[in-house]
C-alpha positions in Angstrom: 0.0 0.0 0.0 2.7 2.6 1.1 5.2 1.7 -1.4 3.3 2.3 -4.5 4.1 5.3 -7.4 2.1 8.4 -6.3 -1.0 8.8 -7.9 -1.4 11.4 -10.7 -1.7 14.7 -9.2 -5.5 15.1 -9.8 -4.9 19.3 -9.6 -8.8 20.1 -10.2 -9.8 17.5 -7.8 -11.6 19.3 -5.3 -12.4 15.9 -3.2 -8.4 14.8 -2.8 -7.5 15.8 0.3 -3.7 15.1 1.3 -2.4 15.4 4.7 1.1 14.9 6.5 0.9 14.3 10.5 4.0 15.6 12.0 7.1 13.1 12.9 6.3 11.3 15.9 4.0 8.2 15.5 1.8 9.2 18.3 0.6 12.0 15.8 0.4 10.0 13.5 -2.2 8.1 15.8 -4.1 11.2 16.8 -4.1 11.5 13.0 -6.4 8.9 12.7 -8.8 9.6 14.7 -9.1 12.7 13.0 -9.8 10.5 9.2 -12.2 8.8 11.2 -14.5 11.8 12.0 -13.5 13.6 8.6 -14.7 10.9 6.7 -18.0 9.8 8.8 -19.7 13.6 7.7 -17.5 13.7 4.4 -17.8 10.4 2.6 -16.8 12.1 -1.0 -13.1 12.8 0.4 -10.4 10.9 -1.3 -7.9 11.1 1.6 -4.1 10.7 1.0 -1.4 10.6 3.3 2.5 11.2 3.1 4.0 10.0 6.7 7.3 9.1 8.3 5.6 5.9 9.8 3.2 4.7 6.5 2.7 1.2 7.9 0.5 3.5 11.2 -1.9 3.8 8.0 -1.8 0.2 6.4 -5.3 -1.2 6.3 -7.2 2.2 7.0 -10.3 2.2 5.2 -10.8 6.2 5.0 -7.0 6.3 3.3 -7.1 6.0 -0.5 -3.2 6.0 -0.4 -0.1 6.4 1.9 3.5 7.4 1.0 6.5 7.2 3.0 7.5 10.9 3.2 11.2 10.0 3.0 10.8 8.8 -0.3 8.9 11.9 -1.1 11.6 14.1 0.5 14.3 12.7 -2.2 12.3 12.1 -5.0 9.0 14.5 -5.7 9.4 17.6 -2.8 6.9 19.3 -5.1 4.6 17.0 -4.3 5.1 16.8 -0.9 4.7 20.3 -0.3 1.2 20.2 -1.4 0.2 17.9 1.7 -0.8 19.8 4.8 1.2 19.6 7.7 -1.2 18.5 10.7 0.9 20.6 13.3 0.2 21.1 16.5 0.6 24.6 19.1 4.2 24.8 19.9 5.0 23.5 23.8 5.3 27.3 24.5 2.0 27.8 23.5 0.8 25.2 25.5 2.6 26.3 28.7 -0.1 26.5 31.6 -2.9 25.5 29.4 -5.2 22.6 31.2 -7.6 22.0 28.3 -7.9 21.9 24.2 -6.8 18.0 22.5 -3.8 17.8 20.4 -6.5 15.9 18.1 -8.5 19.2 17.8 -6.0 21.3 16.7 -5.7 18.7 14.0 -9.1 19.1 13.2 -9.0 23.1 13.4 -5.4 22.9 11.1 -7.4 20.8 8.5 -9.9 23.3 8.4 -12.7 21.2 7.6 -15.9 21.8 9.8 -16.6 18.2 11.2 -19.4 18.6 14.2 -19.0 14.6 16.1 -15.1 14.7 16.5 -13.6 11.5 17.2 -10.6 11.3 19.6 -9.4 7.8 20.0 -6.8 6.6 17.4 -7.3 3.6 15.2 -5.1 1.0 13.9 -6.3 -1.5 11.7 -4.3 -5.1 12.6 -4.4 -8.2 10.0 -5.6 -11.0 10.8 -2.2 -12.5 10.9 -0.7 -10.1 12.8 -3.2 -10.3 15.5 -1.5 -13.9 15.9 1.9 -12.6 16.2 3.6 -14.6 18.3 0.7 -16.0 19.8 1.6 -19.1 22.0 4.4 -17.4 23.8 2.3 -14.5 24.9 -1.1 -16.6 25.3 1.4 -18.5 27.7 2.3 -16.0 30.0 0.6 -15.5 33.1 -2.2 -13.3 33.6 -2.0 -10.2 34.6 -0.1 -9.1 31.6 1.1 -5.9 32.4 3.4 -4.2 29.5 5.5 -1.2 30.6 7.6 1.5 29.0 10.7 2.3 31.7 12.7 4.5 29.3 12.7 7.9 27.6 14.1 8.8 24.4 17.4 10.1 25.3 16.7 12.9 22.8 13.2 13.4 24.2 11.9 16.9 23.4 10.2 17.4 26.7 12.8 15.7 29.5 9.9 16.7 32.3 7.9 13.9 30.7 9.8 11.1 31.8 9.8 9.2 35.3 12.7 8.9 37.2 15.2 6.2 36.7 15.2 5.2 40.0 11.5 5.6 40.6 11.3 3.2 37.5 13.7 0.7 39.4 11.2 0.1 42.4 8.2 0.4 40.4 9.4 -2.6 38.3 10.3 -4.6 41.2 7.2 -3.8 42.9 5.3 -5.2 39.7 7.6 -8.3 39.1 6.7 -9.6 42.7 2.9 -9.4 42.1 1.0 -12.1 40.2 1.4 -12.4 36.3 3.6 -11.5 33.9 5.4 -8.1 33.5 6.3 -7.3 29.6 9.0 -4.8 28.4 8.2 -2.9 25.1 9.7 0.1 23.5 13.8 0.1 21.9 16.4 -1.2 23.1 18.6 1.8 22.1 16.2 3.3 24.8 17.6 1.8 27.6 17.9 -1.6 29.6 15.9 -4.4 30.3 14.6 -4.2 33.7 15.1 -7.6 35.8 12.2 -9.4 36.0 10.4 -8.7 33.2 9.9 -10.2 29.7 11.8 -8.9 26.5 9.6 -7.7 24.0 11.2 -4.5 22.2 11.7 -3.8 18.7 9.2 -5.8 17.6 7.6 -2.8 15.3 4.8 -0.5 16.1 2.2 -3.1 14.6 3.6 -5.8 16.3 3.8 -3.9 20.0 -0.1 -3.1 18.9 -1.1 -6.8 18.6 0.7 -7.5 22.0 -1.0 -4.5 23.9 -4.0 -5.7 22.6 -3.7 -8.8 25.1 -2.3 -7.1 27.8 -4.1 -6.7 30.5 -3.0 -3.0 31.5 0.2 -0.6 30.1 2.2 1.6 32.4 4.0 4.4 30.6 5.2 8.0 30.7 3.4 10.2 28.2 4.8 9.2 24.7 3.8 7.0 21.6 3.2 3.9 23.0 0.4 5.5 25.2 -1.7 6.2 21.7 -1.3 2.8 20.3 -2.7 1.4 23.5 -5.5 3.5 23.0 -6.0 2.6 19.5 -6.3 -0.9 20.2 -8.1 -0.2 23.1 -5.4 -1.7 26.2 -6.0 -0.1 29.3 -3.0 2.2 30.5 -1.8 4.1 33.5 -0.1 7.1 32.6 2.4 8.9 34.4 1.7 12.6 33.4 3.7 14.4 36.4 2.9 17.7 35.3 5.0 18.5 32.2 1.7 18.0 30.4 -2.0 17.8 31.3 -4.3 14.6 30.3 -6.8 16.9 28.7 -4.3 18.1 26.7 -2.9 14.8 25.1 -4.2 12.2 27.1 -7.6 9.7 27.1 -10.3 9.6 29.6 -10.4 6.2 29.6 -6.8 6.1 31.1 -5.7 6.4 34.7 -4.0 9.4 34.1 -1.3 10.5 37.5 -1.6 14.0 37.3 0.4 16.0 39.9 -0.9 19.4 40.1 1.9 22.3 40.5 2.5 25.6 40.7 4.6 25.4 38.0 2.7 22.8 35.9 2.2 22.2 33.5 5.3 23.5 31.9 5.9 21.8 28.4 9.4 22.8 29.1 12.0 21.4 26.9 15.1 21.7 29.6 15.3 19.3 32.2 13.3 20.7 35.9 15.7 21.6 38.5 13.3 19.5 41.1 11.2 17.5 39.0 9.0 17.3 42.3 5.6 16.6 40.1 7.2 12.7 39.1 9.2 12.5 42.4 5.3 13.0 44.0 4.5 10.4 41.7 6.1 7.5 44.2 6.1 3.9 42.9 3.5 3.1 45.9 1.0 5.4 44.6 1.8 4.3 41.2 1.0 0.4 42.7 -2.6 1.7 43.6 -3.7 3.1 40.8 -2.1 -0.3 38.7 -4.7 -2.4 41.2 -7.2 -0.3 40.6 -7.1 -0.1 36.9 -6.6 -4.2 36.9 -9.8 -4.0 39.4 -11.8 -2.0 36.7 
């Protein structure tokens, strides 16, 4: 699907409508959520995507076509200039702010007037790769819980991430309960916690299937918190305060919010104190992961 020739331009097409999400395949998550409501009160649109992560897209039914924008960059920038960058408000426009979705300022950057806005992403999982590796992970004891201990080291907002340390005791905390306690992310990100089970780098479709039979995620704010939500795994989030929930998160989520003076900050230097995640103590963070497994 993503690797085929471009389609002719179709200039005078007024129903084409091309879109580019920005970078990070979260947005490209929240992305389609947006398709979803475009489409349900605009059936005539003939929506095509450019994206750094095309396969996010593979299987959509409201995308007539998906290229990888790399190619795009090297090949045909003309053409890629013509799809519209889905950006969001910079973090410093952001900076205090305690309501108003990432996935509407999609919707208000598209421009399109869409009155039942869908905000929970979608991804559309084959058949096969709902079975991916399915008797090692149908073998593991129940609770699964999946969890995301590192940060990018390049991470654009540094508040966002939980404490090394923190993460340390949390995992050991988990590993001694009941079940099973499942790593995902990149190695590159960091290590493997002892304890739990080695699942990274299996692809973002792959690390979909498995969420999908998880029992619960535990994660900082980042990617891996939208593709839980668009295969519909349960997560508890560990928002701090260098963000709000209502600003990127789900209502569906346990979302740890730790309210502060100084949150939430969207800065993009690391906190002097980082007292909104030290608050956020892996006891407290134990409750909330019994009560979303009690849900």
């Amino acid at each position: 699907m993503f690797w085929r020739r471009p389609s002719p331009a179709d200039d005078d097409d007024p129903s084409i409508l091309r879109l580019r999400p920005p970078s990070g395949f979260g947005d490209h998550l929240m992305l389609s959520a947006v398709l979803e409501g475009l489409k349900a009160e605009r059936p005539e649109l003939r929506i095509r995507i450019a994206a750094s992560h095309p396969e996010l897209f593979e299987g959509n039914p409201r995308v007539e076509e998906t290229l990888y924008e790399g190619r795009l960059k090297k090949s045909n920038r003309t053409l890629l200039d013509r799809y519209l960058l889905t950006a969001f408000r910079p973090p410093e426009a952001r900076h205090m702010q305690t309501s108003g979705h990432l996935i509407d300022d999609m919707y208000a950057r598209i421009g399109i007037p869409v009155t039942d806005r869908p905000r929970r992403p979608r991804l559309y999982l084959t058949a096969r790769e709902l079975r991916f590796r399915e008797a090692a992970i149908e073998s593991l004891p129940r609770p699964r819980i999946a969890i995301v201990p590192n940060g990018k080291p390049g991470v654009r907002l540094p508040n966002k991430i939980y404490p090394a340390d923190q993460w340390a005791e949390l995992a050991r905390l988990l590993v001694q309960g009941p079940g099973s306690v499942i790593q995902v992310g990149a190695r590159k990100d960091g290590m493997l916690l002892p304890g739990t089970r080695d699942f990274r780098d299996i692809g973002y479709r792959h690390t979909g299937s498995l969420l999908k039979r998880c029992d619960l995620l535990v994660t900082h704010v980042s990617g891996i918190m939208h593709l839980a939500a668009a295969v519909g795994a349960p997560a508890v989030v560990l928002y701090g305060a260098a963000e709000h929930p209502d600003i990127s998160g789900y209502p569906w989520n346990h979302n740890l919010y730790e309210p502060i003076e100084c949150g939430p900050c969207w800065m993009e230097t690391p906190c002097s104190h980082h007292s909104c995640m030290k608050n956020l103590t892996p006891a407290r963070v134990m409750e909330e992961v019994h009560a979303a497994l009690s849900a």
